[in-house]
N, C-alpha and C positions, 0 to 999 in steps of 0.2 A: 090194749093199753096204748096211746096215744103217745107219742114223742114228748119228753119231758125236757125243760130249759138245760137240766142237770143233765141231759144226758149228751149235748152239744161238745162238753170239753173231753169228755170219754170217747165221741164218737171221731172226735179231731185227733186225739191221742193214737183211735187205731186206725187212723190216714195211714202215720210215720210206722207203725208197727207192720201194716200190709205191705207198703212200699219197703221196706226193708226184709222182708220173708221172701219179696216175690225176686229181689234182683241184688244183683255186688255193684251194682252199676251206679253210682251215685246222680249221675244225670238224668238217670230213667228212675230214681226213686223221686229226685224232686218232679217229674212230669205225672209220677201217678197223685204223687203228694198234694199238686195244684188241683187236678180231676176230680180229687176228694173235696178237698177243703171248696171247688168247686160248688159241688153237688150240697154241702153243704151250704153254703151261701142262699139257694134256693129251696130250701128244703120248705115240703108241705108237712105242719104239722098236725095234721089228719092223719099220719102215716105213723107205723110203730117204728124203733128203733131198728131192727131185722132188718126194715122194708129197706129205711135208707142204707144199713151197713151193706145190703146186697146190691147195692147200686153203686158202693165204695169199689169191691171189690170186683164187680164185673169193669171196674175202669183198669184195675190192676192187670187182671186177666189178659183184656183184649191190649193192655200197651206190650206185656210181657210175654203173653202165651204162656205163663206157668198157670195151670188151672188148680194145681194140688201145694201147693209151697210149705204146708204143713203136714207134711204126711211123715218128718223122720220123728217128728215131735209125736204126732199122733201113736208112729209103732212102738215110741220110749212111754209112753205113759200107757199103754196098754201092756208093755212088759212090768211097768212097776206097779199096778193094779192087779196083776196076775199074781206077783210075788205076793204082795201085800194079800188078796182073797185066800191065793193057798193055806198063808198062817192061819187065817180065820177057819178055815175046814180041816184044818189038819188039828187044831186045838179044841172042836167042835162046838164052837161061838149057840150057833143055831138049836144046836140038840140037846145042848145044856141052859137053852135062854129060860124063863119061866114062861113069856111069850113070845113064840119065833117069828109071829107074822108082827109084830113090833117091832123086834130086832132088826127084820131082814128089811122093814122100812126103812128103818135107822140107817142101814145101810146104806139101800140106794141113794137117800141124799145125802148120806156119808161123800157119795162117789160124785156128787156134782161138785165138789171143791177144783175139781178138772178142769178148767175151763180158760181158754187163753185171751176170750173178748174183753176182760175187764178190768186187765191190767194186773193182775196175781202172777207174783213169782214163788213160783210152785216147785216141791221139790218131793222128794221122797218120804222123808219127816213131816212135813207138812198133809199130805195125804195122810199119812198114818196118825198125825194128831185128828184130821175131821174124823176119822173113823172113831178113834177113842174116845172124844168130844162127844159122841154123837150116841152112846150110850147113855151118857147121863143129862144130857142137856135137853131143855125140854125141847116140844113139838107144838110151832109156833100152828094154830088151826084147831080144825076137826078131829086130827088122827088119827091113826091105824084102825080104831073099833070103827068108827064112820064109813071107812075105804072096806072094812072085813065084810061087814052089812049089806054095805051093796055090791058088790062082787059075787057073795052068795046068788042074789038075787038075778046076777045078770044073764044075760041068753051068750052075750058080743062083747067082751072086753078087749079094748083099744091101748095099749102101750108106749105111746110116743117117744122115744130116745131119744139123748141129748148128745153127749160128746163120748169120743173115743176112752178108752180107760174105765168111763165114767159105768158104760152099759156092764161093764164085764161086774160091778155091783150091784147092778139090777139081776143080775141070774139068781141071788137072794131072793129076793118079792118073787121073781118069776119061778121059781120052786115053789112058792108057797098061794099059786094062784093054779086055778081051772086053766092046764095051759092048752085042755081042746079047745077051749075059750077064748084064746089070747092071740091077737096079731100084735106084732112086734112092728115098728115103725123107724126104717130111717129114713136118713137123706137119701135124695135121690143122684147126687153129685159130690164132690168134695167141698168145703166152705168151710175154712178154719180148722178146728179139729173136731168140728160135727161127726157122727159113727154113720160110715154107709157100710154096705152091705159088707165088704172086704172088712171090717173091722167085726162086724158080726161072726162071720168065717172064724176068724180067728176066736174069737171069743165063745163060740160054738153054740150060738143062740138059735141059731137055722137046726139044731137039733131037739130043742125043747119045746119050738114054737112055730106059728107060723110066723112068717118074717117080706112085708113089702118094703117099699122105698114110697115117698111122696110124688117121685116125679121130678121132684127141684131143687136144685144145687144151691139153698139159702138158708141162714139161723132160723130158728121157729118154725113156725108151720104158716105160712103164708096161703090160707086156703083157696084164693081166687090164681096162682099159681099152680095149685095141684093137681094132680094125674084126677085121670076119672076113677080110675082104679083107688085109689085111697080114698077117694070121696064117697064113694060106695061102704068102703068099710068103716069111714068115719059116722057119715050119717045112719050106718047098723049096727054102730054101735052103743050101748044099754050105758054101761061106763068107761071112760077115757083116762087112765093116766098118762097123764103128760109132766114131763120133767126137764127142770131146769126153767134159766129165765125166757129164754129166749121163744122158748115154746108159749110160756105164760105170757110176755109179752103180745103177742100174736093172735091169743085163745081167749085170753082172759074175759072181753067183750061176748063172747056168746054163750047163747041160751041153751047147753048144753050142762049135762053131770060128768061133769072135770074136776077129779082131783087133781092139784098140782102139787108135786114134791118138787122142793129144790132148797138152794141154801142163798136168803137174800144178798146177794154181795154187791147191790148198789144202793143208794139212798134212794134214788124214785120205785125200786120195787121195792123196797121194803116201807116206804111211805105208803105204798098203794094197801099194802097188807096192814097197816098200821102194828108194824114188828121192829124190831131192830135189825141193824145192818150186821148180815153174817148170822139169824137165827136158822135154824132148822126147821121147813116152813112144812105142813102138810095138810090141806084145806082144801072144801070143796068147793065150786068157784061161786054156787048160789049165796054163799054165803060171805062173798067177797064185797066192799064197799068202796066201791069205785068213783 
């Protein structure tokens, strides 16, 4: 998905949001804040949104040398996903649902409501409203029976991960999937509050699955970036889900059987799906109109 006019003043917006994560310094926030709004002055719009935000923030980085500046954000929102998943199994959401591998969808994109690129002020309540939301609201796509189908069918399923907090409600789907079957995918670096390996750890995914990194420290999955190692597993594999936007943003162009779960939280992805802003999206990408 190509950079959208609409997404200029969101991508401006998180100049002043990075520049302020990365330093207390206010002189060294406006010099990244220039870099940015820089980069964007020039920007190619052939490129996706990802492409230029990792070119924001590799300005941050190399002015600051803070390479992680999200990372107390990332352990608070994975402690309050923990709380919040434990109610769900301790009250047995899953083994009481009528359909679990529905539910446990519901779930995962329950868990994209996480996300600090898009300007959501997000809280404890807020998290636990997407979850409760996300029971009866429908499922903007293909849905769960679509994803059930082909996952039977596949040899190699592919999981791409989105944000910290957000995986620890994909261990839902990831119960209820082939997980000899399933490579688990994060970042290969920190970037925002993206889930790399260390939030996996904690999360204890590296025990239900197999579990890479892409290689590269950027939102979505920027494939001419990637390790050879995940391109290997990508191109073996049968079906992909990938979640959240930032991965769709990145994905959505190829000719590949991609489901994307996520929750549209801007106007140009949820234009692209022809959904509303904020549904609960879960569709297969052949069936996307672009």
């Amino acid at each position: 998905m190509k950079i959208a006019r609409e997404c200029i003043p969101c991508l401006a917006r998180q100049a002043t949001e990075i520049a302020v994560k990365s330093t207390d310094d206010k002189l060294v926030q406006e010099e990244i804040i220039i870099k940015c709004l820089e980069e964007l002055s020039k920007l190619d719009f052939e490129l996706s949104a990802p492409e230029i935000g990792r070119l924001m923030h590799l300005h941050a980085m190399n002015i600051t040398g803070n390479f992680n500046p999200y990372q107390k954000l990332k352990d608070e929102y994975n402690e309050i996903a923990l709380d919040i998943t434990d109610i769900i199994k301790r009250e047995q959401w899953i083994e009481d649902a009528n359909d679990p591998f529905d539910l446990a969808c519901r779930l995962s994109i329950a868990g994209n409501i996480i996300d600090f690129s898009v300007g959501l002020n997000l809280d404890y309540s807020k998290i636990l409203a997407s979850v409760s939301d996300s029971l009866e609201s429908p499922l903007f796509g293909d849905g769960p029976k679509v994803l059930k189908e082909s996952i039977t069918n596949a040899k190699n399923i592919m999981f791409i991960a989105d944000n910290a907090g957000e995986i620890i409600f994909d261990k839902f789907l990831l119960e209820q999937l082939p997980t000899d079957k399933v490579t688990y995918v994060v970042k290969g670096g920190p970037i925002v509050n993206d889930a790399t390996i260390d939030d996996v750890h904690f999360a204890g995914i590296d025990k239900m699955v197999k579990v890479i990194d892409n290689g590269v420290a950027a939102q979505g999955t920027i494939l001419n970036e990637c390790s050879e190692e995940f391109l290997k597993a990508y191109c073996n594999a049968d079906v992909v889900i990938s979640k959240g936007q930032a991965n769709y943003e990145t994905l959505s162009d190829e000719n590949k059987n991609i489901f994307f779960l996520l929750r549209a939280k801007c106007e140009s992805v949820a234009k692209s799906f022809g959904c509303n802003k904020m549904d609960y999206v879960l569709t297969l990408s052949k069936k996307l109109t672009m």
